[in-house]
C-alpha positions in Angstrom: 0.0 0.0 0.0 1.2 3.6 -0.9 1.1 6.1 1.8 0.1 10.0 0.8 2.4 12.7 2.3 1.6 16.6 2.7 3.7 18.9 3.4 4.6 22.3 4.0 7.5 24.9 4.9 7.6 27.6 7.2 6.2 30.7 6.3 3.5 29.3 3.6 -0.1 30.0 4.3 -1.5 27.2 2.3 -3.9 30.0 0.4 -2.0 28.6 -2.7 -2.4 24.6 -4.2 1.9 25.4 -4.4 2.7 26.1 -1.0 1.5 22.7 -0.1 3.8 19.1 -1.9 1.9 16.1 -2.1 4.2 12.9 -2.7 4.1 9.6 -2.4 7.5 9.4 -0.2 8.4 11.5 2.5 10.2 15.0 1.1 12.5 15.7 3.9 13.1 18.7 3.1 10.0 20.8 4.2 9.6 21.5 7.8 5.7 19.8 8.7 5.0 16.8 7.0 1.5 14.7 7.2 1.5 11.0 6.4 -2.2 9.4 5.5 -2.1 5.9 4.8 -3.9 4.7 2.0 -4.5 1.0 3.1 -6.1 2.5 6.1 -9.7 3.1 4.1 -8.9 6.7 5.7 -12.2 8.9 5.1 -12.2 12.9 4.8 -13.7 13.0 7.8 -11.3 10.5 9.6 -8.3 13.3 8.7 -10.3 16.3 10.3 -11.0 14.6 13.4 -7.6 13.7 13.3 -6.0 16.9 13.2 -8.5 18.6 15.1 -7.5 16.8 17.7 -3.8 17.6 17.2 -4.8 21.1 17.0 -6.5 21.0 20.5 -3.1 18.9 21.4 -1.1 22.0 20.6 -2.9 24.0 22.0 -3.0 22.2 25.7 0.7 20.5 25.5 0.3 19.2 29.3 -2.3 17.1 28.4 -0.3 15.0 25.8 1.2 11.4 26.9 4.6 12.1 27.5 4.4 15.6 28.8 5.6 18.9 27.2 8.3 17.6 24.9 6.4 20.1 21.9 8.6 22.7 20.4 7.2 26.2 21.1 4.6 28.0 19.2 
């Protein structure tokens, strides 16, 4: 199975389909990087609950396992 990655570098908005690189392998050269597996029957909605709740993780860093080890926003 092929996995999907997204990414983007610093300083992009995303307002633009080119500020974002979709590729099949990882491109280790942009700073945040999102992996969906395809073998996974992901849905869309599956991804936005997803990363809502890494967006409420960011947001509260205490409450991740593990503690605080998040870089600072």
């Amino acid at each position: 199975m092929t996995n999907h990655f997204y990414s983007i570098n610093r300083g992009k908005s995303g307002l633009t389909p080119s500020d974002i690189t979709r590729a099949t392998s990882s491109t280790s050269g942009d700073d945040i990087e999102l992996r969906l597996a395809d073998g996974a029957s992901l849905t869309r909605k599956d991804v936005i609950l997803a990363l809502e709740a890494f967006e409420k993780l960011w947001h509260d860093p205490g409450s991740a396992p593990g503690g605080t080890n998040f870089p600072a926003l």
